[in-house]
C-alpha positions as CSV (number, residue, x, y, z in Angstrom):
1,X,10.4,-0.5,13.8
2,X,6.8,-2.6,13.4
3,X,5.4,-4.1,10.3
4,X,2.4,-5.2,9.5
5,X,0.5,-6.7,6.9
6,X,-3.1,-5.2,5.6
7,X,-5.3,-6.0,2.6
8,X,-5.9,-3.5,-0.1
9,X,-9.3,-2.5,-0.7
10,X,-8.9,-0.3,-3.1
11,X,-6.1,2.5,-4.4
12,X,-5.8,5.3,-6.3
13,X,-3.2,6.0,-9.2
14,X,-4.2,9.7,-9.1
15,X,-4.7,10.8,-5.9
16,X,-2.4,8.1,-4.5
17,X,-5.2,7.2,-1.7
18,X,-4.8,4.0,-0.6
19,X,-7.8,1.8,1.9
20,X,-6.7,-0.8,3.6
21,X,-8.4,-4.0,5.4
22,X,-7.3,-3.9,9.0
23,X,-7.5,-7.2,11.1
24,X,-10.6,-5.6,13.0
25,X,-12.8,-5.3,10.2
26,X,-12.1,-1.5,10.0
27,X,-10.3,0.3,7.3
28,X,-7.2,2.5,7.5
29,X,-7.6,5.4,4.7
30,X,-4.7,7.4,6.2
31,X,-1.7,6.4,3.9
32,X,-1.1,7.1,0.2
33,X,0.9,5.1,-2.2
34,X,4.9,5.1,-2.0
35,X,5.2,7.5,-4.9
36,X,3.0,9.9,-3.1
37,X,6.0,11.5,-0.6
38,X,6.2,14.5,1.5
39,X,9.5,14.7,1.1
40,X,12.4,14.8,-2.3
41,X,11.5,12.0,-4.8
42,X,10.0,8.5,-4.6
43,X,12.4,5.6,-5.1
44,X,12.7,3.2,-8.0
45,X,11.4,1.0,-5.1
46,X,8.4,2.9,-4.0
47,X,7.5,2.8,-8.2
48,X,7.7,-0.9,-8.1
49,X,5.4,-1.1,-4.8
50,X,3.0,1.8,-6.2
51,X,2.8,-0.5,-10.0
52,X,2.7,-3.5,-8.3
53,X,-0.8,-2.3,-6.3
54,X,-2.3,-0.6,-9.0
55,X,-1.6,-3.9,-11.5
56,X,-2.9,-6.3,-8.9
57,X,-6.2,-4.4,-8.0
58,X,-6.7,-3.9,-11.8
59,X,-6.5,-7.6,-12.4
60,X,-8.7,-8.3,-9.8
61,X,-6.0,-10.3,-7.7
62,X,-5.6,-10.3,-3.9
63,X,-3.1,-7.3,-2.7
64,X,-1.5,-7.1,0.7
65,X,0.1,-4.1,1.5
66,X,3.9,-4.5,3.5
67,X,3.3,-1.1,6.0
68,X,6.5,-0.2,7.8
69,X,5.6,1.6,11.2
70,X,9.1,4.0,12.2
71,X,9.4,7.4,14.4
72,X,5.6,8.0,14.1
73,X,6.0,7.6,10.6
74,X,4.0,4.8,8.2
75,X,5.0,3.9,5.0
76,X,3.9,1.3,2.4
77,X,7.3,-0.4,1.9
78,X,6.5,-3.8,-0.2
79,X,3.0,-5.8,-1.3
80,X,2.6,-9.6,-1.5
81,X,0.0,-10.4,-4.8
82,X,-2.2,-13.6,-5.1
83,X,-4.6,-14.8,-7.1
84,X,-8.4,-14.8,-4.8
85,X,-9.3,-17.7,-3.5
């Protein structure tokens, strides 16, 4: 099991695409927001995770995403929210 931390560039509520800022300069488009799942029902967590992103891009405050790396398998699993610098 990996983690790693990425920016949020940008994410949306209704699609549940979510861009992240990798360390390289590039972005990563290839993960949605918890709530978006493939499988059963999202969490009460992954509801927290996906409000938490949505409120801090809306209010213009920095966003990193918490992506958990399992089995082949990535998941957006927690954020970390400050205000820009």
């Amino acid at each position: 099991v990996k983690k790693t931390e990425y920016q949020v560039l940008t994410a949306d509520g209704e699609s549940g695409e979510v861009s992240l800022l990798m360390e390289t300069g590039d972005t990563k488009d290839d993960l949605n927001l918890p709530t978006f799942v493939k499988i059963g029902e999202p969490t009460e967590e992954d509801k927290k995770v996906t409000e938490e992103i949505l409120k801090a891009l809306e209010d213009g405050k920095d966003c990193t995403a918490i992506v958990q790396a399992a089995c082949g398998e990535e998941k957006i699993i927690g954020t970390k929210v400050t205000e820009p610098k």
